[in-house]
TIKOLSE-973934 format. One record per residue (C-alpha): residue number from 0; y, z, x. Coordinates in nm, 3 decimals. Example, Ala and Ser with C-alpha at 12.3 -4.5 7.8 and 13.67 -1.06 7.14 Angstrom:
2
<rec><i>0</i><v>-0.450</v><w>0.780</w><u>1.230</u></rec>
<rec><i>1</i><v>-0.106</v><w>0.714</w><u>1.367</u></rec>
***
This chain:
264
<rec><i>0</i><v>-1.538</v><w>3.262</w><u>0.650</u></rec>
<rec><i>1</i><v>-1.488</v><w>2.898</w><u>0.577</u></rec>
<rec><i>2</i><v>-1.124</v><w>2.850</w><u>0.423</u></rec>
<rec><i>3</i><v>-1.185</v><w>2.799</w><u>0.016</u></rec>
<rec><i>4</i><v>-0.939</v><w>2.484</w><u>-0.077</u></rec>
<rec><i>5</i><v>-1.021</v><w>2.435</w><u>-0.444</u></rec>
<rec><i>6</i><v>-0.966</v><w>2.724</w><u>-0.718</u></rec>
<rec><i>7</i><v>-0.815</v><w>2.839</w><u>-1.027</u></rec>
<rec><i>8</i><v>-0.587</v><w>3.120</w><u>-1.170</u></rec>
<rec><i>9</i><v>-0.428</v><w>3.179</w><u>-1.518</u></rec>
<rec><i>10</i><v>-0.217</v><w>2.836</w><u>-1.445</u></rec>
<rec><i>11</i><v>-0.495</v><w>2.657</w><u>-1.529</u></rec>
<rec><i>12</i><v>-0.561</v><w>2.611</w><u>-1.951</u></rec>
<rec><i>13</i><v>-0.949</v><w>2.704</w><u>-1.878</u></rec>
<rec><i>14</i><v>-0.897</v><w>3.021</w><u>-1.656</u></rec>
<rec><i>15</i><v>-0.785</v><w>3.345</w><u>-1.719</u></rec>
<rec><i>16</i><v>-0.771</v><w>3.497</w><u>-1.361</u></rec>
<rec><i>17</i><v>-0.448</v><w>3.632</w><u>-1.272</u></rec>
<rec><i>18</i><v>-0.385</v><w>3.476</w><u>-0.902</u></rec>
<rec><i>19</i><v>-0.344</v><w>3.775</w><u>-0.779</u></rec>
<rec><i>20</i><v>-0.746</v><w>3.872</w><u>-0.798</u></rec>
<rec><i>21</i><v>-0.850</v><w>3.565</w><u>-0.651</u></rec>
<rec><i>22</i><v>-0.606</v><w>3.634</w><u>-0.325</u></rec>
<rec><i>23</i><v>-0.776</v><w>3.971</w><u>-0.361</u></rec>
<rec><i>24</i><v>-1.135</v><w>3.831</w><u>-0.346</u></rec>
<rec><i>25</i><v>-1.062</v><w>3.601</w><u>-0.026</u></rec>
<rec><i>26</i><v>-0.932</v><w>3.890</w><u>0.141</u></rec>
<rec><i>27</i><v>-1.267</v><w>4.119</w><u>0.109</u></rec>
<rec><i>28</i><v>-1.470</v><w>3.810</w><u>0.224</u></rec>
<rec><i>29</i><v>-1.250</v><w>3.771</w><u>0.528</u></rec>
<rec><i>30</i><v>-1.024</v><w>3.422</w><u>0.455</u></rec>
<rec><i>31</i><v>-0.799</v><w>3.385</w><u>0.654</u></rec>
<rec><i>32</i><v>-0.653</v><w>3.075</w><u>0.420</u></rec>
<rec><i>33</i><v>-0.702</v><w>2.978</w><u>0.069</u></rec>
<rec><i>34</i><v>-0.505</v><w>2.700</w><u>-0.170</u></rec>
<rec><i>35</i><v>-0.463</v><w>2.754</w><u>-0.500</u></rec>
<rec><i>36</i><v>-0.493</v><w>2.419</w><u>-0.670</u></rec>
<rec><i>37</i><v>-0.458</v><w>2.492</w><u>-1.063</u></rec>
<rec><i>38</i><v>-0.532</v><w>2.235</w><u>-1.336</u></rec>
<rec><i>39</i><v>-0.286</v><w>1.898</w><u>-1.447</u></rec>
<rec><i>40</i><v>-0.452</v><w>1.687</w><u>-1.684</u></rec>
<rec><i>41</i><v>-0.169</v><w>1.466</w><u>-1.834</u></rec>
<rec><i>42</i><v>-0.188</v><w>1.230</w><u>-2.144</u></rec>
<rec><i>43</i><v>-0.514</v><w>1.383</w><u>-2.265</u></rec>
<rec><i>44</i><v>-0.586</v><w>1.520</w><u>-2.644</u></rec>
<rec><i>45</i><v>-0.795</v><w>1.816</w><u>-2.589</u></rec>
<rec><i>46</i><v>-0.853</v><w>2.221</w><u>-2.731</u></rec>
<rec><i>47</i><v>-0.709</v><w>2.353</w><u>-2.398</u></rec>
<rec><i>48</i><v>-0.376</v><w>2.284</w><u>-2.281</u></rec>
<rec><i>49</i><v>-0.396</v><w>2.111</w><u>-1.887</u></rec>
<rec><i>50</i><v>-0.035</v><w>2.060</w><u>-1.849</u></rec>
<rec><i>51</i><v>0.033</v><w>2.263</w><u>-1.571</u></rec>
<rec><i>52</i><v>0.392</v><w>2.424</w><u>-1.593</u></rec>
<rec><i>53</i><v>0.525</v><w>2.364</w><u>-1.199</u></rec>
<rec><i>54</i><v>0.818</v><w>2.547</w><u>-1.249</u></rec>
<rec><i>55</i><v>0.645</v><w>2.873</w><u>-1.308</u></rec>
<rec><i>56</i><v>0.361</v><w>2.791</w><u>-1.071</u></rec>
<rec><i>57</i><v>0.587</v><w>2.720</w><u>-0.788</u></rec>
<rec><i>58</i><v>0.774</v><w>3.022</w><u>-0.797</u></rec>
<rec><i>59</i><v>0.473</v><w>3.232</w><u>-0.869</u></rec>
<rec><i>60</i><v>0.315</v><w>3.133</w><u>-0.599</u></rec>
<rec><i>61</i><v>0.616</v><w>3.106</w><u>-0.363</u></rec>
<rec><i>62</i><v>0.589</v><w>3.543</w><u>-0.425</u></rec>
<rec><i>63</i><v>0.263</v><w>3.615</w><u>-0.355</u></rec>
<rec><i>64</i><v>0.339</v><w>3.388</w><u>-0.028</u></rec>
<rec><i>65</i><v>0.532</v><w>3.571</w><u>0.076</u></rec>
<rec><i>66</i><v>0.352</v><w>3.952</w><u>-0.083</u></rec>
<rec><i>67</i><v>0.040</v><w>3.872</w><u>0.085</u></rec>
<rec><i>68</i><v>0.174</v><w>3.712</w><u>0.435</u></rec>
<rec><i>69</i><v>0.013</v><w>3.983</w><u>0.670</u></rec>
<rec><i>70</i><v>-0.332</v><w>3.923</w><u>0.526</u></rec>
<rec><i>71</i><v>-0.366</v><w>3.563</w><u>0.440</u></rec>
<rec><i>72</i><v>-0.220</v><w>3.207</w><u>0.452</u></rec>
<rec><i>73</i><v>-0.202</v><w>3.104</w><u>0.062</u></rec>
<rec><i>74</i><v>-0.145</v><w>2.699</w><u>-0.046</u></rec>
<rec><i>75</i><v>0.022</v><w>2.582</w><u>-0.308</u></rec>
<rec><i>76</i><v>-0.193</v><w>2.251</w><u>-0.430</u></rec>
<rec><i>77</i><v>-0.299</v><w>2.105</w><u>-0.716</u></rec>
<rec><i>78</i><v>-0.606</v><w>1.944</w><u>-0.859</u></rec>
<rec><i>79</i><v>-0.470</v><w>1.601</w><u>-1.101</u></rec>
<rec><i>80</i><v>-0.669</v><w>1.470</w><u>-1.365</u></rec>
<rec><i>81</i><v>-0.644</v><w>1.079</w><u>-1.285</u></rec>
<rec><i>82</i><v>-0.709</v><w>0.831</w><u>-1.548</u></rec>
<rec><i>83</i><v>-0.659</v><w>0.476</w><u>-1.467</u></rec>
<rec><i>84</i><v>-0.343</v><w>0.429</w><u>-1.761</u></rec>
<rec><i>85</i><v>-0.135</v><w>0.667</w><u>-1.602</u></rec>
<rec><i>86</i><v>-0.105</v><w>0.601</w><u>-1.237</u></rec>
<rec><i>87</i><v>0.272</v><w>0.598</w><u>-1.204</u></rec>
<rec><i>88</i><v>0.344</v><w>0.896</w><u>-1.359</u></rec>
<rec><i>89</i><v>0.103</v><w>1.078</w><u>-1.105</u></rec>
<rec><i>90</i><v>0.250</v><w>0.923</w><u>-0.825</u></rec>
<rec><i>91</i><v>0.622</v><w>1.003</w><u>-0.936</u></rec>
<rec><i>92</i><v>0.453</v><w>1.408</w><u>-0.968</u></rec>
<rec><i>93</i><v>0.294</v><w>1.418</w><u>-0.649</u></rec>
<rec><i>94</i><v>0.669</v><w>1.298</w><u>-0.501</u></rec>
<rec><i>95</i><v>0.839</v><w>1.539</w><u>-0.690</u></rec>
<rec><i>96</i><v>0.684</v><w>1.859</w><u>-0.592</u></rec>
<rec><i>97</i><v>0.581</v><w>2.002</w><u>-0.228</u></rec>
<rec><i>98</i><v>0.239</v><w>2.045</w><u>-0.267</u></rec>
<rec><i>99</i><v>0.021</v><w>2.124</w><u>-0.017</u></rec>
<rec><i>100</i><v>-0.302</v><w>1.959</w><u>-0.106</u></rec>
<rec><i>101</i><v>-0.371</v><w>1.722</w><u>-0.426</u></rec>
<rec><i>102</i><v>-0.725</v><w>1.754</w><u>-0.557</u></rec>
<rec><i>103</i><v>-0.823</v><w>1.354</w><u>-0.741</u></rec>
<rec><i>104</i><v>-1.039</v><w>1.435</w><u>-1.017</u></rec>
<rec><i>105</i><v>-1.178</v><w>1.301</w><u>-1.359</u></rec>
<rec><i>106</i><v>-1.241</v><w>1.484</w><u>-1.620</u></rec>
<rec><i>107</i><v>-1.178</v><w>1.210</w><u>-1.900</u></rec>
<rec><i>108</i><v>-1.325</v><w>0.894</w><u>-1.960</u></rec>
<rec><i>109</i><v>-1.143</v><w>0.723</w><u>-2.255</u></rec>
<rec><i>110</i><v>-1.033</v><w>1.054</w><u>-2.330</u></rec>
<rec><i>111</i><v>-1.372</v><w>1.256</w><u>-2.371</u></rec>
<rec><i>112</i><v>-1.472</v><w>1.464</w><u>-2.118</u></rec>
<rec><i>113</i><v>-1.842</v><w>1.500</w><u>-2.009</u></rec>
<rec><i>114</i><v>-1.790</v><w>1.849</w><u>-2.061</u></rec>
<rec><i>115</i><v>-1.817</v><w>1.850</w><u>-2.410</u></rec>
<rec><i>116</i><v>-2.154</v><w>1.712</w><u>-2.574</u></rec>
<rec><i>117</i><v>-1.937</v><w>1.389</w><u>-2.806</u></rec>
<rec><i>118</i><v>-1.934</v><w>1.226</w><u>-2.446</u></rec>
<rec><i>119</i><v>-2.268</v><w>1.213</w><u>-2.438</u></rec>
<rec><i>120</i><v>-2.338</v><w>1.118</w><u>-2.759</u></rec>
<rec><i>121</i><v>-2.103</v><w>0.802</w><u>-2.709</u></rec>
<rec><i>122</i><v>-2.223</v><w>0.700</w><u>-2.400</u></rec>
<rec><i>123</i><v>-2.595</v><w>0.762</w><u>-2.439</u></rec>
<rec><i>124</i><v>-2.773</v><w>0.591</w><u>-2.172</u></rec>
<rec><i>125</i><v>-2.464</v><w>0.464</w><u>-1.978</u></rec>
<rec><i>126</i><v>-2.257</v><w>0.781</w><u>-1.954</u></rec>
<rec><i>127</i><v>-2.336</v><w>0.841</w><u>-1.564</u></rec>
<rec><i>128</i><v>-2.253</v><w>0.446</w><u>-1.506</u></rec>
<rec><i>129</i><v>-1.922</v><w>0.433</w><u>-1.730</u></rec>
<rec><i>130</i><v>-1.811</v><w>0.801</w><u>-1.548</u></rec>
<rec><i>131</i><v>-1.836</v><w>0.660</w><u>-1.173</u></rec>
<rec><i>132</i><v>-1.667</v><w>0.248</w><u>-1.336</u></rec>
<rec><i>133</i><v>-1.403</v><w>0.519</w><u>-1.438</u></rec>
<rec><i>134</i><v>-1.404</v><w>0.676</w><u>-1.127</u></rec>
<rec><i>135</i><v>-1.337</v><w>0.388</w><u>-0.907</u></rec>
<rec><i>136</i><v>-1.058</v><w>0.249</w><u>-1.154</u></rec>
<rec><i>137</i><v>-0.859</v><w>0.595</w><u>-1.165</u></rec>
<rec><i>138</i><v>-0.852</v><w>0.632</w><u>-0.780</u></rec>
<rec><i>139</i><v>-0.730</v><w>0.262</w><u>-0.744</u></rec>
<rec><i>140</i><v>-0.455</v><w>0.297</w><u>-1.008</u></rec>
<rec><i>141</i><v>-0.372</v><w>0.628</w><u>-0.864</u></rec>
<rec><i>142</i><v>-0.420</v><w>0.681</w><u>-0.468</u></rec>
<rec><i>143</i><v>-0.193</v><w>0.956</w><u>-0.486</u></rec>
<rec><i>144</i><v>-0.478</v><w>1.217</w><u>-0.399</u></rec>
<rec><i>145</i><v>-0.569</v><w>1.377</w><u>-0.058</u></rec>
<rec><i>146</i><v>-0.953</v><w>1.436</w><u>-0.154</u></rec>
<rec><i>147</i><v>-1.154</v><w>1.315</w><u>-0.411</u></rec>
<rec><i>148</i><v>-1.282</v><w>1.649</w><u>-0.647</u></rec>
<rec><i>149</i><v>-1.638</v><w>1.678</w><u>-0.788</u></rec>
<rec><i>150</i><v>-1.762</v><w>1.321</w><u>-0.755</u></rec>
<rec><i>151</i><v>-2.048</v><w>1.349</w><u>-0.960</u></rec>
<rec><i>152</i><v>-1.899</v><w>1.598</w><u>-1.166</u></rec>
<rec><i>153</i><v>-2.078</v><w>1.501</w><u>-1.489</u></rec>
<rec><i>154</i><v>-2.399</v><w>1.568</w><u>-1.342</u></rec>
<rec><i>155</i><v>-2.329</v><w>1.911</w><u>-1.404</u></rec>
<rec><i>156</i><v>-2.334</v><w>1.790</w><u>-1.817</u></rec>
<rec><i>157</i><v>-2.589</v><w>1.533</w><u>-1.842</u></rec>
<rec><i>158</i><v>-2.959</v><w>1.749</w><u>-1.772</u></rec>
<rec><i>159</i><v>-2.948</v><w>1.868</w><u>-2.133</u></rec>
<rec><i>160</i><v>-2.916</v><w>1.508</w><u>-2.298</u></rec>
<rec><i>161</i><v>-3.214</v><w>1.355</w><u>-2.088</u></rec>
<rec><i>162</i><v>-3.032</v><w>1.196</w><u>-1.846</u></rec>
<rec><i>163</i><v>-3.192</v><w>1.223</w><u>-1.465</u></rec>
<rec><i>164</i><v>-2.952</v><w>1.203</w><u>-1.150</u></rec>
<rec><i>165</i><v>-2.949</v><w>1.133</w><u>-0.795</u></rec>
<rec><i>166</i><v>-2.788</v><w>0.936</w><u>-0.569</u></rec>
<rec><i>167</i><v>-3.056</v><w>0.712</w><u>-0.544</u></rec>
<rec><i>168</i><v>-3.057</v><w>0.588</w><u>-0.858</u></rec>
<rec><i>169</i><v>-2.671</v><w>0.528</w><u>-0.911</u></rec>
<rec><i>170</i><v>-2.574</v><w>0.462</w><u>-0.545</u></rec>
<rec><i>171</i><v>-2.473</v><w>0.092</w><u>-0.646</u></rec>
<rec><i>172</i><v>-2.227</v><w>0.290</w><u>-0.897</u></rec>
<rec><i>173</i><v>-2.117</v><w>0.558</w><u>-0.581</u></rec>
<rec><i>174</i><v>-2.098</v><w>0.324</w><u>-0.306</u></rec>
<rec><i>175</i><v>-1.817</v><w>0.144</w><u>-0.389</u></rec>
<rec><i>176</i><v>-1.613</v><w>0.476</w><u>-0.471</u></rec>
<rec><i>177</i><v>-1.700</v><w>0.613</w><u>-0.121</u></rec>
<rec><i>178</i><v>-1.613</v><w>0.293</w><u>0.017</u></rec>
<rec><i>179</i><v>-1.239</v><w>0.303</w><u>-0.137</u></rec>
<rec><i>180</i><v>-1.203</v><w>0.691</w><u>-0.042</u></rec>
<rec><i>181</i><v>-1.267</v><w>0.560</w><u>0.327</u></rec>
<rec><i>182</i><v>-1.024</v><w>0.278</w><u>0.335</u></rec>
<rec><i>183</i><v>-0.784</v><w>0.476</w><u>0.192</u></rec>
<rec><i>184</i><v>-0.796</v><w>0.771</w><u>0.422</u></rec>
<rec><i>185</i><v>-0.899</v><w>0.985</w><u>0.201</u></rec>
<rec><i>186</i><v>-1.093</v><w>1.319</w><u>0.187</u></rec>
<rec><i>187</i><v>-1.417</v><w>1.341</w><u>-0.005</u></rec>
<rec><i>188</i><v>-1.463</v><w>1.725</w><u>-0.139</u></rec>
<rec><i>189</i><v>-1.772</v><w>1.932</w><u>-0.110</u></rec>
<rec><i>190</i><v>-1.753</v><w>2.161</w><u>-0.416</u></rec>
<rec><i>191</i><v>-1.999</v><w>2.450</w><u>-0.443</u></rec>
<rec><i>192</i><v>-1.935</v><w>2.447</w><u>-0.859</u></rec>
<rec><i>193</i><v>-2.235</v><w>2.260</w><u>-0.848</u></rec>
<rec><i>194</i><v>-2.432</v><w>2.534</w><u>-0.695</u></rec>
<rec><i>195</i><v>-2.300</v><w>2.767</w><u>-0.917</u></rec>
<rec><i>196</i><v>-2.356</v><w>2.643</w><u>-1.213</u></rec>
<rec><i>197</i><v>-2.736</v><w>2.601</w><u>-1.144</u></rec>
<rec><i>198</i><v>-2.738</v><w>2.287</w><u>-1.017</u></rec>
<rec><i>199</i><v>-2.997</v><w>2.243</w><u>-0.669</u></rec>
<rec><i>200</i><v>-2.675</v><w>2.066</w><u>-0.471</u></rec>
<rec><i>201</i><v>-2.286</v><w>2.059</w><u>-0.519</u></rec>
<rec><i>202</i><v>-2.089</v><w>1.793</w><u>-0.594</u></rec>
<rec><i>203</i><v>-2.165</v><w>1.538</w><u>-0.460</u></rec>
<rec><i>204</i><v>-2.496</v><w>1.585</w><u>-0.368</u></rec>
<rec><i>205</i><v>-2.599</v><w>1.611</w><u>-0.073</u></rec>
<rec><i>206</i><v>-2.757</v><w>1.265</w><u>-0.055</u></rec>
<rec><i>207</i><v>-2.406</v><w>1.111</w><u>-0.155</u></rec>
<rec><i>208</i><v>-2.249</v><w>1.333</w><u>0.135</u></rec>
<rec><i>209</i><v>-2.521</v><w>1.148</w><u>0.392</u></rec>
<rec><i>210</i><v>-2.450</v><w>0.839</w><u>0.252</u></rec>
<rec><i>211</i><v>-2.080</v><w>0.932</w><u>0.298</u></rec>
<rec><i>212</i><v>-2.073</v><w>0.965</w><u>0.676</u></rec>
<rec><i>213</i><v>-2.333</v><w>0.665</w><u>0.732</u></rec>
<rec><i>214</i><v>-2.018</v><w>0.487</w><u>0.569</u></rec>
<rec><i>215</i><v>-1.755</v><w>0.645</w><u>0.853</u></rec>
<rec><i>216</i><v>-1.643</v><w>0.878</w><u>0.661</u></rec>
<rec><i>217</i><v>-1.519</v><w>1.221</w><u>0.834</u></rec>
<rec><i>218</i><v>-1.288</v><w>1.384</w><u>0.579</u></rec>
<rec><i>219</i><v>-1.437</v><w>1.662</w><u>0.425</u></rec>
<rec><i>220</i><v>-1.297</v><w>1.966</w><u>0.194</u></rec>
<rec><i>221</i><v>-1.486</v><w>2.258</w><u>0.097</u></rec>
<rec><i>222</i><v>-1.413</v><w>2.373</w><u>-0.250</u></rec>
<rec><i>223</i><v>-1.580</v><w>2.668</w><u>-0.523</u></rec>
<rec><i>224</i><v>-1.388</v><w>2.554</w><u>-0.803</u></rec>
<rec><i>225</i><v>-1.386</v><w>2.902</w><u>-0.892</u></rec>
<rec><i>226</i><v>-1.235</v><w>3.001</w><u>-1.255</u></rec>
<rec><i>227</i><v>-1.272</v><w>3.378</w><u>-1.192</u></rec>
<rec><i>228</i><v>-1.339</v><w>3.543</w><u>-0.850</u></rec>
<rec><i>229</i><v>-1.734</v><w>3.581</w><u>-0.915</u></rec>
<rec><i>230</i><v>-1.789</v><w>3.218</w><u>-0.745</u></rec>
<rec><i>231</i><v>-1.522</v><w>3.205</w><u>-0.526</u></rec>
<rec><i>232</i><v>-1.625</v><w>3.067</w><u>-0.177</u></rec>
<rec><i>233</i><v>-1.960</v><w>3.041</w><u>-0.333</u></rec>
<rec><i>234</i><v>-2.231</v><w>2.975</w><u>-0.091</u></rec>
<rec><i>235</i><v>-1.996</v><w>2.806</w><u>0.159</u></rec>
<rec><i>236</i><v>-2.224</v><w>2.959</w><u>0.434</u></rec>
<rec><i>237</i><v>-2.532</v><w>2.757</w><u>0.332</u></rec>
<rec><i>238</i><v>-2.355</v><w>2.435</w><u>0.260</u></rec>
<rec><i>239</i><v>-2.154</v><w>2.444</w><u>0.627</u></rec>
<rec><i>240</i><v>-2.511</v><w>2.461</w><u>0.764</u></rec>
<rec><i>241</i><v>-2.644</v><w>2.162</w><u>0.532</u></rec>
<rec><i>242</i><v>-2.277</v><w>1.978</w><u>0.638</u></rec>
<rec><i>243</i><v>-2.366</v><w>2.007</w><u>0.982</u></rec>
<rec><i>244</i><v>-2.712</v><w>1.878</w><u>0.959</u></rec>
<rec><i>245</i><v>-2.592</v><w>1.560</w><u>0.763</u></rec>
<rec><i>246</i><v>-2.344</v><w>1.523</w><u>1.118</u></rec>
<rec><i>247</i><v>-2.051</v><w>1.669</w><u>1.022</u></rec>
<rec><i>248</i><v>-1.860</v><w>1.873</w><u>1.307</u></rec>
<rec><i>249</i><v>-1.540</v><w>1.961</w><u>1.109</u></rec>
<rec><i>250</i><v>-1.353</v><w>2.004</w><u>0.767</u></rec>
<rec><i>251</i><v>-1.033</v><w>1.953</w><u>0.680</u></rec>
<rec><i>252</i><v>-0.771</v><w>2.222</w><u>0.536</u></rec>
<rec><i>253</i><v>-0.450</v><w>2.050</w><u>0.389</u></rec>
<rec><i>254</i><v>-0.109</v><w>2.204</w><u>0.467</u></rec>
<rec><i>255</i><v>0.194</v><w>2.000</w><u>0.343</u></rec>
<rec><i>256</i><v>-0.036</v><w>1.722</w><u>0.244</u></rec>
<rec><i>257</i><v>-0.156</v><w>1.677</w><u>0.632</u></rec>
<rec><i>258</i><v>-0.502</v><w>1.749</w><u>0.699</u></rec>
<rec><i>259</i><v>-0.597</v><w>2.039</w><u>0.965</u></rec>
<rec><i>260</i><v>-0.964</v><w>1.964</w><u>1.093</u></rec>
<rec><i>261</i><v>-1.149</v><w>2.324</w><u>1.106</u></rec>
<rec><i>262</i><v>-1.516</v><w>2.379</w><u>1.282</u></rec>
<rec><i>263</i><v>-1.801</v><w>2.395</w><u>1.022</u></rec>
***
């Protein structure tokens, strides 16, 4: 079973999954290695709290470590909202603390997140465009990231408002964020949440993947962003065979912020 490197537990303001059931979940599906990497969204207004309190995550995790050591390798990451404004203060976290694996990810653009229909109804026509412009400034003002979470994650939002989405069409847009991820020696994440929230690919799609390795890029990390065990390692099978067809031989796992190539 491939080893699931992006999840959530009650640490996270949108999850209410005590850790302790997701560890439970990889077991029965036969990981061998999972990493926690619970929500920090700093600097944002917003109706669920993302400020992720490290002292109690830490030493939660640090126990069930060590609890569930005979059956399973656990990581202590984190996934960071970046936002171009606030670049320093992500680098001095990421310094502070011994994490594992740091997830890159945006969530908010200008402070709205595509979540939420009022990003949609700001942006109109030019919310996939000002998303990815966003995208590309954050991971510039803040390379403090080992992969790069959910790259097109607002085309999980956008089918509702009208807006159509491929690679295709906003690859002038993507490029120049795989481009960056490359030259910085970055990881670019596969994340099943796509998958299973309806969507016909993950994130990215596939065709940004392709596009990916045609660029040189190698680093890949296989993610369910699961909330609640349900999704957890969701359709990881499928996607390691669709991985493999694009060229890829390997994925990376992350332990103390050093990447560990596994066999897809």
């Amino acid at each position: 079973m491939y080893i699931d490197a992006h999840l959530h537990s009650c640490f996270s303001g949108d999850s209410e999954t005590p850790p302790e059931k997701q560890i439970e979940k990889a077991i029965s599906l036969g990981m061998k290695r999972m990493c926690f990497t619970d929500h920090h969204d700093p600097c944002v207004e917003s109706d669920v709290d993302f400020e992720l309190d490290y002292s109690s995550y830490f030493s939660k995790m640090q126990e069930l470590k060590e609890k569930y050591a005979k059956f399973i390798e656990i990581g202590i990451g984190v996934e960071l909202g970046l936002q171009p404004h606030i670049g320093e203060l992500l680098k001095n976290i990421t310094s502070k603390y011994p994490f594992d694996f740091v997830i890159g990810s945006i969530h908010f653009v200008d402070g709205y997140d595509p979540y939420y229909p009022e990003y949609f109804h700001i942006y109109k026509q030019k919310a996939y465009r000002t998303y990815f412009q966003t995208t590309l400034e954050s991971i510039k003002a803040a390379p403090c990231f080992d992969s790069l979470g959910h790259l097109d994650y607002i085309a999980r939002y956008g089918g509702p408002f009208g807006l159509t989405y491929s690679y295709d069409e906003y690859a002038d847009s993507i490029d120049p964020i795989l481009r960056e991820v490359i030259d910085g020696g970055r990881a670019l994440e596969c994340n099943t949440g796509g998958l299973s929230r309806g969507l016909s690919d993950p994130n990215p799609c596939f065709d940004a993947l392709r596009r990916y390795k045609e660029l040189g890029g190698e680093l890949i990390t296989l993610g369910s962003d699961a909330h609640d065990p349900s999704t957890l390692g969701y359709r990881f099978d499928e996607v390691g065979e669709r991985l493999r067809a694009i060229g890829f031989t390997h994925y990376a796992v992350y332990k103390g912020r050093k990447p560990e190539m596994m066999s897809l």
